[in-house]
LOVEXSE-918041 format. One line per field, with one value per residue: residue number from 0; x, y, z of N, C-alpha, C in turn; residue in one letter. Coordinates in Angstrom, 2 decimals. Layout:
<pabas>
resi <- [NUM|...] .
n.xx <- [X|...] .
n.yy <- [Y|...] .
n.zz <- [Z|...] .
ca.xx <- [X|...] .
ca.yy <- [Y|...] .
ca.zz <- [Z|...] .
c.xx <- [X|...] .
c.yy <- [Y|...] .
c.zz <- [Z|...] .
resn <- [A|...] .
</pabas>
This chain:
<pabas>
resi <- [0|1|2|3|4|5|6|7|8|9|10|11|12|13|14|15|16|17|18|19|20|21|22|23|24|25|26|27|28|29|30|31|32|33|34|35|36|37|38|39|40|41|42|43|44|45|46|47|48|49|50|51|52|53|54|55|56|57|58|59|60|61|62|63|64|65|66|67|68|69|70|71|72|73|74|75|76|77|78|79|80|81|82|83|84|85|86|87|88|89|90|91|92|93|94|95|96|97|98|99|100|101|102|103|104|105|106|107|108|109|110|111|112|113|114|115|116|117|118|119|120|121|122|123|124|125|126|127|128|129|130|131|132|133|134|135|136|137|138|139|140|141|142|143|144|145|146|147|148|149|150|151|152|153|154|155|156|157|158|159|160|161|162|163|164|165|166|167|168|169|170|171|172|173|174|175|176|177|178|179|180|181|182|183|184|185|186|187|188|189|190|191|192|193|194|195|196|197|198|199|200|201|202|203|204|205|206|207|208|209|210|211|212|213|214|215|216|217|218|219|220|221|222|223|224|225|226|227|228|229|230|231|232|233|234|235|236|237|238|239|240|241|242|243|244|245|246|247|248|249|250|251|252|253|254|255|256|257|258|259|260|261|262|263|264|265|266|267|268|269|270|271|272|273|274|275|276|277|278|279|280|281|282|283|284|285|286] .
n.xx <- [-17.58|-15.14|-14.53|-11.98|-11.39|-8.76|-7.75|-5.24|-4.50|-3.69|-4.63|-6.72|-9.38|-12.45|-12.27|-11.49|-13.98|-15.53|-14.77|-15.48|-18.16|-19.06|-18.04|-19.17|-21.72|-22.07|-22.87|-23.57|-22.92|-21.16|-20.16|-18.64|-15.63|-14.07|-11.34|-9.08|-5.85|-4.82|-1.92|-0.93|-3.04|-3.51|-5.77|-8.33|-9.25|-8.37|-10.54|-12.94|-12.37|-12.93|-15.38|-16.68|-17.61|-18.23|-15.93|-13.11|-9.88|-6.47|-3.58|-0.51|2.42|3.10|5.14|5.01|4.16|2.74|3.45|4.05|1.19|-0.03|0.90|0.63|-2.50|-2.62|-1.56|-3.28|-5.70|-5.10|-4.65|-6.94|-8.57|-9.58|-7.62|-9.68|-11.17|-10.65|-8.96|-9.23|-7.34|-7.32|-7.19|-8.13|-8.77|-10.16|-13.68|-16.48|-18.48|-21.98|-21.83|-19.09|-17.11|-18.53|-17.87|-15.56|-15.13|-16.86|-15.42|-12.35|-13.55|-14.31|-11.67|-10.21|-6.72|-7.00|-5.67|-7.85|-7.24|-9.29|-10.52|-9.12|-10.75|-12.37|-12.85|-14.95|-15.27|-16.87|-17.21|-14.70|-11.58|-8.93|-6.78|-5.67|-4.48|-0.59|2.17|5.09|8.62|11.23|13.61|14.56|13.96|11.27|7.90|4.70|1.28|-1.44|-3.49|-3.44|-4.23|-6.72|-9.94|-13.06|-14.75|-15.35|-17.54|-17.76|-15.85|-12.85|-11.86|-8.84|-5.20|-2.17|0.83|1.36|-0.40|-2.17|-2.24|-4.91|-7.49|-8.11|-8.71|-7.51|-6.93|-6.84|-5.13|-3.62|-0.93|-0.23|0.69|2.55|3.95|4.09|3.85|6.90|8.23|10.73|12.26|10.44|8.42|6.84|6.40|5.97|5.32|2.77|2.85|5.08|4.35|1.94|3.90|5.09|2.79|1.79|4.44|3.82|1.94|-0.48|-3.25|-3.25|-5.24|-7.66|-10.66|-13.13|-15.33|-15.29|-14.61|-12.81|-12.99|-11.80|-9.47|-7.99|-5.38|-3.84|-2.39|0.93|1.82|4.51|7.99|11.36|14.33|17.71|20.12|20.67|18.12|16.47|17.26|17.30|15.36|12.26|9.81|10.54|9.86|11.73|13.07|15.42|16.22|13.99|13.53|15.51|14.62|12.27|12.74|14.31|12.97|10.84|12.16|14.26|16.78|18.62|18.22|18.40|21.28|22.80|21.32|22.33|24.65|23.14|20.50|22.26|23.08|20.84|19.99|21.79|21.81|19.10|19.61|21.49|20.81|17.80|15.66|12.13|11.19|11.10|8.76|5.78|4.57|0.82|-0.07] .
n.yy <- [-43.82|-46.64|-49.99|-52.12|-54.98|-57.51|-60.50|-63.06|-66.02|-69.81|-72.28|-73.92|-74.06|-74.69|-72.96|-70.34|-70.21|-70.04|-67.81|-65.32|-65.53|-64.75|-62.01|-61.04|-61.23|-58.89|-56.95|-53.46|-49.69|-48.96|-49.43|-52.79|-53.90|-56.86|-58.23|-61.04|-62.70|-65.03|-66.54|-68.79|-71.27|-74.44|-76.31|-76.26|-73.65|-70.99|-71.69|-71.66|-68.57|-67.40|-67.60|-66.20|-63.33|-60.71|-60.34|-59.53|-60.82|-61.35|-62.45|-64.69|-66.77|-68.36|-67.55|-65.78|-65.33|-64.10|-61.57|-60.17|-61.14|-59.57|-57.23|-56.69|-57.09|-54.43|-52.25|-52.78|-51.54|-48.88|-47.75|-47.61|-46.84|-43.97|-41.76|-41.41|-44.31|-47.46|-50.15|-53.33|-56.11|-59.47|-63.29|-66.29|-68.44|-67.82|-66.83|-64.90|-62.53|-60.82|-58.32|-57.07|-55.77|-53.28|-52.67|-52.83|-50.45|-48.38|-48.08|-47.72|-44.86|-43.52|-42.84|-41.57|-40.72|-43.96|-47.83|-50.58|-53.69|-57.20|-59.22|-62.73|-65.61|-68.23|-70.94|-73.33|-72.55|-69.98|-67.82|-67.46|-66.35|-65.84|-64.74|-61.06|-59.24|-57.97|-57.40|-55.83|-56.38|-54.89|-54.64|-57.15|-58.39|-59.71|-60.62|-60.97|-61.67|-59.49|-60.43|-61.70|-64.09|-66.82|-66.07|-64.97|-63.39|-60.23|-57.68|-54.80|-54.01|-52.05|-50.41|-51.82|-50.75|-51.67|-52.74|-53.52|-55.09|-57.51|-59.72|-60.95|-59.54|-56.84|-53.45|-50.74|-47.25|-46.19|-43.86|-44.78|-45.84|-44.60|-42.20|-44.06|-45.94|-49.39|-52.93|-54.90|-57.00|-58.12|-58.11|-58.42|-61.77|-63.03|-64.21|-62.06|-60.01|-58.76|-57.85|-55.55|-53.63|-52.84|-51.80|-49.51|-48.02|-46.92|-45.32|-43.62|-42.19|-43.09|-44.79|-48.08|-49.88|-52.36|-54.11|-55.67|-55.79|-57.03|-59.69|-62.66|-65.57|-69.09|-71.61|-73.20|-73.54|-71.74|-70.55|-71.28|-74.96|-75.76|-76.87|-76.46|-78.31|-78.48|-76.02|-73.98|-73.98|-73.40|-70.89|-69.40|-70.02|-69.11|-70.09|-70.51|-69.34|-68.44|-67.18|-65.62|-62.47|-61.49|-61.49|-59.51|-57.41|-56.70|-56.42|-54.30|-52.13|-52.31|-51.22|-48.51|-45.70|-45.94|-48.72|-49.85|-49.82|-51.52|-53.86|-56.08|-57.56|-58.45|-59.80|-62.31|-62.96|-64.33|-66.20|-67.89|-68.34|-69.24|-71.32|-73.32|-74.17|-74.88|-73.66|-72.50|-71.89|-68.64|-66.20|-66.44|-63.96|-64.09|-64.83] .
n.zz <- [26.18|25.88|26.33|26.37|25.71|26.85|25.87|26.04|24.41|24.37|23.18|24.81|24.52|25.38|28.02|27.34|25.69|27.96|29.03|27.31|27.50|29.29|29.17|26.85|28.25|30.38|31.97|31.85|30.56|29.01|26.10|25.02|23.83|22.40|22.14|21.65|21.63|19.92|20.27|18.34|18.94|18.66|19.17|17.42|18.38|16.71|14.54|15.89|16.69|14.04|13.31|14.68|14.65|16.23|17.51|17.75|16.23|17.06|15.99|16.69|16.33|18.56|19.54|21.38|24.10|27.37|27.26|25.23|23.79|25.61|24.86|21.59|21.37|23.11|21.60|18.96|20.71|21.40|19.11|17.68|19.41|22.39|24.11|27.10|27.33|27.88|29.49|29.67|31.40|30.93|32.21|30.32|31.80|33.82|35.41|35.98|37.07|36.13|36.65|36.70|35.04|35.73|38.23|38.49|36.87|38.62|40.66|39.73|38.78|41.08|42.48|41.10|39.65|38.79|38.59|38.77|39.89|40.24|42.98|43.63|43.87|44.68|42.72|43.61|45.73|46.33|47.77|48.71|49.37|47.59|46.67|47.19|46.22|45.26|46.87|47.63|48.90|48.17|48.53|49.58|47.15|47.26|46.79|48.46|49.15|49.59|51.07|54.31|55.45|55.32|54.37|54.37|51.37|51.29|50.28|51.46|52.01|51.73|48.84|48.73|48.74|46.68|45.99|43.07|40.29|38.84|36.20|35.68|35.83|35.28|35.48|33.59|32.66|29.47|29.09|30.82|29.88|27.73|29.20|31.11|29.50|27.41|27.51|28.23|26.34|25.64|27.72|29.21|28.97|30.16|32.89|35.37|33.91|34.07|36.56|36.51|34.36|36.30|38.26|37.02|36.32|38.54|39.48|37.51|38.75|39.16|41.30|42.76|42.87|44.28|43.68|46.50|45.21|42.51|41.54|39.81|39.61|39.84|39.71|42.84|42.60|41.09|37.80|36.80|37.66|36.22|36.42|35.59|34.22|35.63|36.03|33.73|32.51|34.27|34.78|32.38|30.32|29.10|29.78|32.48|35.62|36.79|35.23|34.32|33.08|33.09|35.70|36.33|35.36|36.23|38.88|38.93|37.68|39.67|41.84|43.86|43.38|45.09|45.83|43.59|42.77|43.65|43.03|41.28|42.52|45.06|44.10|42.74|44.97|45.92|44.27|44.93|47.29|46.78|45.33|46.15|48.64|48.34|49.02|48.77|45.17|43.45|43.91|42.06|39.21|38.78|36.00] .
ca.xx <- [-16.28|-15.14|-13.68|-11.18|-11.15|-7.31|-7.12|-4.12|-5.02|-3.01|-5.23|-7.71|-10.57|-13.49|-11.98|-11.70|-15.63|-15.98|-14.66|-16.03|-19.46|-18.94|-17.24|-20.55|-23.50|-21.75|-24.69|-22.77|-23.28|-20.60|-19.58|-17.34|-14.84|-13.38|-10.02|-8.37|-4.73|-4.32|-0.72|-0.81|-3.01|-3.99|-7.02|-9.64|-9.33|-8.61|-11.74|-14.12|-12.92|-13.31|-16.07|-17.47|-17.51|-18.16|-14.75|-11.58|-8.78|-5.30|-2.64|0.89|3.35|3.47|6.14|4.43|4.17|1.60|4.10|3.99|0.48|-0.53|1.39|-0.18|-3.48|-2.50|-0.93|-4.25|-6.44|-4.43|-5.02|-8.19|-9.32|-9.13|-7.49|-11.06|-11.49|-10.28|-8.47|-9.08|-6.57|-8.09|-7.14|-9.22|-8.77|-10.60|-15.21|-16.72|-20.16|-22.29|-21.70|-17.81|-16.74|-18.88|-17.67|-14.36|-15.38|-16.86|-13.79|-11.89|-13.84|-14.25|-11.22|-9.12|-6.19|-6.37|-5.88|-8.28|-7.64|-10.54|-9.86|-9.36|-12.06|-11.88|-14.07|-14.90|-16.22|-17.19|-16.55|-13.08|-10.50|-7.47|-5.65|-6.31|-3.19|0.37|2.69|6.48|9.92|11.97|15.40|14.81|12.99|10.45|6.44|3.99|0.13|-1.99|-4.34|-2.93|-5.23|-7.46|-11.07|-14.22|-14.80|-16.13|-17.70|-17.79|-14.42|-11.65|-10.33|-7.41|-3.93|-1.44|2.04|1.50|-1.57|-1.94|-3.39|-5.95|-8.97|-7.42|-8.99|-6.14|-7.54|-5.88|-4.25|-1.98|-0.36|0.48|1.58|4.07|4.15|2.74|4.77|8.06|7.93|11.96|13.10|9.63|7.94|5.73|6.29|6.12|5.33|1.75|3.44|5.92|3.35|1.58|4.62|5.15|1.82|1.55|5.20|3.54|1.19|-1.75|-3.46|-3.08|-6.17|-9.11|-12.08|-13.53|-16.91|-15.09|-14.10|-12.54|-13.08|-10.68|-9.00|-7.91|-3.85|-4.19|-0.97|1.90|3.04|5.31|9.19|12.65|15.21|19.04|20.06|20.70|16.84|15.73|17.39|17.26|14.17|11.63|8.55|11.08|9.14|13.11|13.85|16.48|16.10|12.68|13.71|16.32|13.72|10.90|13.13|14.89|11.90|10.02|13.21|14.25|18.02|19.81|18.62|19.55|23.38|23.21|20.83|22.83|25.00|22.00|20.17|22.97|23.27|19.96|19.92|22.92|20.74|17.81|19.85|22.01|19.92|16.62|14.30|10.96|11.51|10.80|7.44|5.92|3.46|0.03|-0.46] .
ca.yy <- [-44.46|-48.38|-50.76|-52.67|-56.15|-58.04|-61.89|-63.81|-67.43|-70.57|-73.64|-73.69|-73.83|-74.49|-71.77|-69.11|-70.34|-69.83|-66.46|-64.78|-65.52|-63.84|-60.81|-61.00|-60.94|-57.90|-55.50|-52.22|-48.53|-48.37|-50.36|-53.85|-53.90|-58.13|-58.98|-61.74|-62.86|-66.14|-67.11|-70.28|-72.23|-76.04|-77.21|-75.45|-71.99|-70.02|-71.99|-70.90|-67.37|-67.03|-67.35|-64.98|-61.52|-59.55|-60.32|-59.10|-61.75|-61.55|-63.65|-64.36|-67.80|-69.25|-66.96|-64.23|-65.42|-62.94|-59.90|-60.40|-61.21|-58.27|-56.05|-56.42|-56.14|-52.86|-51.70|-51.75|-50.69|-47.67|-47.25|-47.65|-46.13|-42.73|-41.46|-41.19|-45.45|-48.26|-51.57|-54.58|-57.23|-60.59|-64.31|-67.76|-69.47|-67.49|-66.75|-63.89|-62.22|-60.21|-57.12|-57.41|-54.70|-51.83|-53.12|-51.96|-48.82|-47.86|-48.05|-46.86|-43.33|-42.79|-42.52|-41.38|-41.79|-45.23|-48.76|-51.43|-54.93|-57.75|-60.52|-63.88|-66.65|-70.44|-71.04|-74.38|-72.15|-69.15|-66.60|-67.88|-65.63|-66.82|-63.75|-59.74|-57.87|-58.02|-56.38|-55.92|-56.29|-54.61|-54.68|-58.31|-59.01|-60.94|-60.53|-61.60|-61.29|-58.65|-61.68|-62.14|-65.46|-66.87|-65.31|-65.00|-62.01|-58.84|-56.30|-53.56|-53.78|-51.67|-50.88|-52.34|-50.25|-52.58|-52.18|-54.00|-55.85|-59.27|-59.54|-61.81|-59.32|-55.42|-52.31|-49.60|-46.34|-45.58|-42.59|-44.66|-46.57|-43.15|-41.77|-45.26|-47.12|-50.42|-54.04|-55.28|-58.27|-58.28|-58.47|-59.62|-62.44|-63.92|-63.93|-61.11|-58.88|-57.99|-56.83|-54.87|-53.07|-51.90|-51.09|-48.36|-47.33|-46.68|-44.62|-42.33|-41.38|-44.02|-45.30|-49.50|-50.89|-53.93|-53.91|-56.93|-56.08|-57.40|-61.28|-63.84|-67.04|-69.63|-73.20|-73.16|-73.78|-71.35|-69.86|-72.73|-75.14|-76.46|-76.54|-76.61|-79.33|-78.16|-74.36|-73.39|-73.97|-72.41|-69.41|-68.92|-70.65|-68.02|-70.31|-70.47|-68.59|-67.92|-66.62|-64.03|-61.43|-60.79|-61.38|-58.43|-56.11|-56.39|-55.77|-53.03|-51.62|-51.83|-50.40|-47.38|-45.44|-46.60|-50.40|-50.59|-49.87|-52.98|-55.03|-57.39|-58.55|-58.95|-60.99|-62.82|-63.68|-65.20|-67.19|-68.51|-69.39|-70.41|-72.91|-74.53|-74.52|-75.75|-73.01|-72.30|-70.36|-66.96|-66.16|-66.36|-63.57|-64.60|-65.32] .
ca.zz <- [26.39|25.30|27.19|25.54|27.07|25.96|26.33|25.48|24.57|24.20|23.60|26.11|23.86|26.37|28.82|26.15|25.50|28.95|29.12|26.27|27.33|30.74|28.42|26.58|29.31|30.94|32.55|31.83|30.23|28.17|25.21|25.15|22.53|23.23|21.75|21.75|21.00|19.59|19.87|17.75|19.11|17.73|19.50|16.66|18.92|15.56|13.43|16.50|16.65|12.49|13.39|15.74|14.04|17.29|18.22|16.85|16.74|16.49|15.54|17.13|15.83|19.34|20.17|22.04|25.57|27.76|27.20|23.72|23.63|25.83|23.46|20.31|21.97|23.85|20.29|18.30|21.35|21.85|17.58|17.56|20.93|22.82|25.89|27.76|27.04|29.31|28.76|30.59|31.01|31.49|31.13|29.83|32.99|34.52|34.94|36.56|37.45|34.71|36.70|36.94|34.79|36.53|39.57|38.26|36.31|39.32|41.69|39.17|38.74|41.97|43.06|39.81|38.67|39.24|37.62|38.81|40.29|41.23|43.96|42.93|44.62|44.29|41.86|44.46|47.71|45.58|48.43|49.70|49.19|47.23|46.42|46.65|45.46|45.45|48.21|47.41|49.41|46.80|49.03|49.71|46.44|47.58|46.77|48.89|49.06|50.51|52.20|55.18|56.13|54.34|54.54|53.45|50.59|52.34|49.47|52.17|52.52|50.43|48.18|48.65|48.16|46.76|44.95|41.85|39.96|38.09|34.63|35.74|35.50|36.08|34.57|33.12|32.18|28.20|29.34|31.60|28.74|27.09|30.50|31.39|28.41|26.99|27.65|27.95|25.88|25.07|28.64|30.29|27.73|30.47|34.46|35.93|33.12|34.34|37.82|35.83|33.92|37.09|39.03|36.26|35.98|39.53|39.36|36.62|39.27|39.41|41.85|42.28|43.76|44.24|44.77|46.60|44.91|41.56|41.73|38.91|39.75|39.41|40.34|44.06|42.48|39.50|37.69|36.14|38.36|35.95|37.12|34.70|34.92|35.34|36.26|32.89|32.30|35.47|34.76|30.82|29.88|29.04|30.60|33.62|36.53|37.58|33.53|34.69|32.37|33.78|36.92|36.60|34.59|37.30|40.13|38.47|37.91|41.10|42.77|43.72|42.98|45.93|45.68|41.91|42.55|44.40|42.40|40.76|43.44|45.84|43.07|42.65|46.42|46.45|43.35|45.29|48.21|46.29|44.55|47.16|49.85|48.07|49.63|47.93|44.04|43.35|43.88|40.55|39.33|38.64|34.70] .
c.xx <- [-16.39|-14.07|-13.08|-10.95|-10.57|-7.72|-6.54|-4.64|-3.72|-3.37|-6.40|-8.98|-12.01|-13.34|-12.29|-13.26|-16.03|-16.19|-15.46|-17.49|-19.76|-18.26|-18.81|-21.71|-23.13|-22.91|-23.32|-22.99|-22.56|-20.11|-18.12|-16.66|-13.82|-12.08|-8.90|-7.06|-4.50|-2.99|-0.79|-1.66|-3.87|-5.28|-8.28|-10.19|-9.45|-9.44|-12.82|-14.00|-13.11|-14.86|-17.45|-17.11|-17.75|-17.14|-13.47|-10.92|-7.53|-4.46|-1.30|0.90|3.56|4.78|6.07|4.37|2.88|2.48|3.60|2.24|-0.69|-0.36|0.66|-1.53|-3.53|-2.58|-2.52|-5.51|-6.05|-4.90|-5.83|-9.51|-8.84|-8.59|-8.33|-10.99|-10.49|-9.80|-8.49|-8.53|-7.19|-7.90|-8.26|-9.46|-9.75|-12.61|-15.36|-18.37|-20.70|-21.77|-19.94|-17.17|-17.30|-18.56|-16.07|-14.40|-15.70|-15.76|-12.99|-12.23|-14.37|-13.02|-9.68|-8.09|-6.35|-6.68|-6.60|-8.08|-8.81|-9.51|-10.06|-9.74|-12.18|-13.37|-15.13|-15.57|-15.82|-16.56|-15.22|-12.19|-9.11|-6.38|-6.33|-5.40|-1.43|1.26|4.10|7.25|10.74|13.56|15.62|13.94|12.06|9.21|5.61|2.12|-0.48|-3.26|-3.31|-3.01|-6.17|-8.81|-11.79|-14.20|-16.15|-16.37|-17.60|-16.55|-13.35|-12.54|-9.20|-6.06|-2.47|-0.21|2.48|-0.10|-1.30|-2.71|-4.53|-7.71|-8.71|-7.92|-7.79|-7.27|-6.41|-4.82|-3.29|-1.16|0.25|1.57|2.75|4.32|2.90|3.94|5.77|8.80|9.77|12.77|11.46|8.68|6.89|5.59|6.75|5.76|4.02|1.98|4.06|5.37|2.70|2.35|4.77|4.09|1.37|3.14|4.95|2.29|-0.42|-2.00|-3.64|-4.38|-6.95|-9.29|-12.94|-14.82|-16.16|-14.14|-13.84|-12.46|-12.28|-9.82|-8.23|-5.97|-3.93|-2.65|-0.39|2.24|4.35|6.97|10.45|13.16|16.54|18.98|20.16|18.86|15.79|16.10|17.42|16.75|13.05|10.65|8.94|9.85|10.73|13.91|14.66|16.44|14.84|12.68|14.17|15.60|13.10|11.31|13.92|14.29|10.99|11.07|13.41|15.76|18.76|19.89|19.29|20.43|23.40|22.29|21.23|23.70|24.16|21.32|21.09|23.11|22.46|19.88|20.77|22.26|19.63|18.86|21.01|21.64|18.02|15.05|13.37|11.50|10.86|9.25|6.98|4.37|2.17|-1.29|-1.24] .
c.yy <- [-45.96|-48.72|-51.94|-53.96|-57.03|-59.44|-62.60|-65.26|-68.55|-71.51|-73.25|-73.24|-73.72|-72.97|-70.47|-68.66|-69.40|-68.21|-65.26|-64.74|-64.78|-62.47|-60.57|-60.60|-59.73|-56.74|-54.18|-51.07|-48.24|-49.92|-51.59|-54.22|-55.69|-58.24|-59.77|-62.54|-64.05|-66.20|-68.74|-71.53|-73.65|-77.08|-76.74|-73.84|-71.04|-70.76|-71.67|-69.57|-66.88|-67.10|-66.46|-63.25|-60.44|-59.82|-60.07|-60.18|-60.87|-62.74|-63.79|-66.00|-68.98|-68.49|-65.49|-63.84|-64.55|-62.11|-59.87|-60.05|-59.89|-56.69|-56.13|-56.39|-54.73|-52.11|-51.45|-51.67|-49.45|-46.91|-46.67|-46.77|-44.61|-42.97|-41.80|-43.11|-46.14|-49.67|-52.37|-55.82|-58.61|-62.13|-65.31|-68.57|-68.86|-67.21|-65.38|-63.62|-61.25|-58.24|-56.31|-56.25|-53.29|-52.02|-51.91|-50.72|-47.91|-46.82|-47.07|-44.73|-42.49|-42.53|-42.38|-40.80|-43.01|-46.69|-49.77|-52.71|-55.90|-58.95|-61.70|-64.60|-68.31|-70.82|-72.58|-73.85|-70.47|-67.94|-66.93|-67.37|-66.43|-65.37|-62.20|-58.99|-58.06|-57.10|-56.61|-55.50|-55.70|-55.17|-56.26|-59.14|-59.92|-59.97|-61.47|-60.99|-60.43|-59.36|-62.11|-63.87|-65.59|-66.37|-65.62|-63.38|-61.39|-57.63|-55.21|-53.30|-53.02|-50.54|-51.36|-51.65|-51.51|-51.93|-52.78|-55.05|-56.76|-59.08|-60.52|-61.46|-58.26|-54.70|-51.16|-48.25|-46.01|-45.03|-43.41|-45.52|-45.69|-42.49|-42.70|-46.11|-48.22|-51.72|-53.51|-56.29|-59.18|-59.11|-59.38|-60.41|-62.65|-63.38|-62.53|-59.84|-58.02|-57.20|-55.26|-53.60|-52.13|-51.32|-49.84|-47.38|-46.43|-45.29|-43.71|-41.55|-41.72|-44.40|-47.05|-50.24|-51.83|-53.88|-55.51|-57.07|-56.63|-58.88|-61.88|-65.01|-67.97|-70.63|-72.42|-72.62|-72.87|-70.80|-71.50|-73.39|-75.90|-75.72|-77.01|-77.32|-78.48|-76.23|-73.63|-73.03|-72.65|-71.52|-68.54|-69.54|-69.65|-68.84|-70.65|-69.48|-68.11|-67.05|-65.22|-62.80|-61.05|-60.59|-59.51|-57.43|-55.53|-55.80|-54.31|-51.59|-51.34|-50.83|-49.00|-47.17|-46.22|-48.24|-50.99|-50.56|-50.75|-53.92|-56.21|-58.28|-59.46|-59.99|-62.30|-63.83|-64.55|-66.29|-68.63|-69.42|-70.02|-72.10|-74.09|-74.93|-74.69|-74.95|-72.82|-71.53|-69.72|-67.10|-65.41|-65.24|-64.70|-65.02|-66.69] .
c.zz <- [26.16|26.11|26.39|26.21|26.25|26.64|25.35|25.29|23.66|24.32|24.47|25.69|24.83|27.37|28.39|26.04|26.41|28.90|28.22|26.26|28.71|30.35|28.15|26.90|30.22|31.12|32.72|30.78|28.66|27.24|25.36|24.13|22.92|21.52|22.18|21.07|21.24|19.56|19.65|18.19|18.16|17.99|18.70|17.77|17.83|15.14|14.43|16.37|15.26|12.53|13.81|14.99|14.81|17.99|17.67|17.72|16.19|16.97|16.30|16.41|16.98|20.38|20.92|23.38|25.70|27.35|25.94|22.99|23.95|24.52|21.99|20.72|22.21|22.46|18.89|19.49|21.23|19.98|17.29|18.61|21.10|23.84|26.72|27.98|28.22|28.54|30.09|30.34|31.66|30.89|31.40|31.02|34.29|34.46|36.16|36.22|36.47|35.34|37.10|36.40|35.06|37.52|39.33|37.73|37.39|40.51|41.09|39.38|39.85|42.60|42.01|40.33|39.02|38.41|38.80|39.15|40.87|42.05|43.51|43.90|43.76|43.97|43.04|45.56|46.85|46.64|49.01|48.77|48.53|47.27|46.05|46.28|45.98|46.22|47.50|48.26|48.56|47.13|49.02|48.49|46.51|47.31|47.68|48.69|49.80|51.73|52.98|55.70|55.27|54.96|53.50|52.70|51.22|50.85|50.29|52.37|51.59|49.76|48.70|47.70|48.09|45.71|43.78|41.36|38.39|36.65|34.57|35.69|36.26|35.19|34.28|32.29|30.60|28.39|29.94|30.63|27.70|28.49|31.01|30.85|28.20|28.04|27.39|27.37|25.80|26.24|29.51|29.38|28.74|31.74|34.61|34.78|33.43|35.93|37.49|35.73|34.78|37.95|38.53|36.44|37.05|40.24|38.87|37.59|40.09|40.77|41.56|43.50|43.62|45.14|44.89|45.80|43.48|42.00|40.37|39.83|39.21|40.52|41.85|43.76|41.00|38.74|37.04|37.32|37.99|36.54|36.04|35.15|34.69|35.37|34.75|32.19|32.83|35.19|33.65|30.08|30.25|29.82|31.89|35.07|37.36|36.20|34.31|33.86|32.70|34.81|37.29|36.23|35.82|38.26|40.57|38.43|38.96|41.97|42.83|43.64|43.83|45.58|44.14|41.78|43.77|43.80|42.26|41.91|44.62|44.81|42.92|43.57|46.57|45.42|44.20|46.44|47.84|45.65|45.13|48.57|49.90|48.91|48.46|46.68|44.60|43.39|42.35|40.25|38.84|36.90|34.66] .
resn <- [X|X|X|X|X|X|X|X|X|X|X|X|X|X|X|X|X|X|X|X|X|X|X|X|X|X|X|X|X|X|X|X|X|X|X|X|X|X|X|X|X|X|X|X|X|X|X|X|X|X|X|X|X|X|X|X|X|X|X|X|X|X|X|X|X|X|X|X|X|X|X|X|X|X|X|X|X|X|X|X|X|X|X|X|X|X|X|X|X|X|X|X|X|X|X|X|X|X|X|X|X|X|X|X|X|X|X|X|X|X|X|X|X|X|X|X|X|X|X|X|X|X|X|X|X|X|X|X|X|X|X|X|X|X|X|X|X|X|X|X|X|X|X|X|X|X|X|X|X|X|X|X|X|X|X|X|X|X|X|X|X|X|X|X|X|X|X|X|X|X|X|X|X|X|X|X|X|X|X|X|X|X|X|X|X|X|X|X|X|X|X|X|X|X|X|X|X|X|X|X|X|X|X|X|X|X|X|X|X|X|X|X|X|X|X|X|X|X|X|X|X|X|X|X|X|X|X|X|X|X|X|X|X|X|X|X|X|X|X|X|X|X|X|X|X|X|X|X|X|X|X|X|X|X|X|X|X|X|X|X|X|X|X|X|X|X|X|X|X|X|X|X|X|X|X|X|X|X|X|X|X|X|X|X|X|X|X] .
</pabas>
């Protein structure tokens, strides 16, 4: 079996470096197939990977976002690969330990169907917990984290059952990408599209877990914190973390019959309170 390991890249030439060499030194059984999806970038990212011939590139214009970017990945893994094989979603910003992907293969096959999350750790105090899995409010759309407090990382601990997983370093078994699709690039370009993804995957039947024995490493503040000027921005500006058309996908999607014949007005309501009463945005997934 091959493990298909997707990263989206946008600039971030050193990072990419980074990553790719922690793809590389992987202590594991089964074969590492690394592809990476250039969307456009300008810092000499495409003249390093022309170079590397154990790495399949592809190409996007700039206009790919992660959905985008995921998707044509997924699209020739799924080509090229079997059912039996595995895809791991993983971005540049992130470093990890040589034994990182049996960590997850493991998890995974013991306790099949299931897709794979690791915990993210501040690259800064190596065992300190930043984030282990996403929890969902659906009625009151809100996400929050499955870390209660912050902590030290416990390998004995877990799996961890959670109701959606981040594309920051998640194993997917093939099959579930036949079983609940690939991306949503149309309605989700960026935020929230790696939630999306596993809310489905986990509807077709999956299990959604992380395992503390698998860690990415990574800045203390990781994710965008950039912010839109003017509501028309915030709410129909694809690198928005409030882009409404993803908003409405994700939540549509996580939901169940009853809450979606009230979706929109509830959505509606809160936009209304997010934006005249200046409470925190939407909690933004973790791209």
């Amino acid at each position: 079996m091959t493990v298909y390991a997707l990263i989206p890249v946008f600039n971030r030439l050193d990072m990419t470096k980074c990553v790719l060499e922690c793809l590389l030194a992987q202590r594991l059984n089964e074969p590492v197939k690394v592809i990476v999806i250039d969307d456009g970038s300008t810092d000499g990212t495409a003249e390093f990977l022309s170079t590397r011939h154990n790495i399949a590139t592809l190409r996007g214009d700039g206009n790919l976002w992660w959905g985008g970017a995921i998707e044509l990945g997924l699209r020739h893994a799924m080509r090229e690969g079997r059912p039996e094989d595995w895809v791991l979603l993983v971005n540049n910003d992130t470093y990890f330990c040589t034994d990182f992907i049996q960590c997850l293969l493991d998890t995974a096959r013991s306790h099949a169907p299931a897709a794979v999350g690791s915990v993210i750790c501040d690259k800064s105090s190596p065992e300190r917990l930043l984030s282990i899995g996403a929890m969902l409010d659906t009625w009151n759309m809100l996400t929050h984290d499955k870390l209660e407090q912050p902590r030290q990382r416990d390998v004995t601990i877990g799996p961890h059952c959670v109701d959606a997983l981040s594309g920051r370093g998640t194993l997917y078994p093939m099959q579930a990408f036949r079983d609940a699709g690939t991306m949503r690039p149309t309605w989700l370009p960026h935020y929230f599209a790696d939630l999306e993804l596993a809310v489905r995957v986990r509807k077709a039947g999956y299990r959604l877990l992380v395992s503390e024995q698998a860690a990415v490493f990574s800045a203390d503040k990781y994710g965008s914190t950039w912010r839109p000027g003017g509501l028309m921005n915030r709410f129909f500006m694809v690198r928005s973390s409030s882009y409404l058309p993803a908003l409405l996908a994700f939540w549509w999607s996580a939901s169940s019959f009853r809450e979606r014949l009230s979706l929109l007005p509830r959505l509606v309501r809160k936009f209304a309170h997010v934006t005249f009463h200046r409470i925190p945005d939407f909690p933004r997934s973790s791209q």
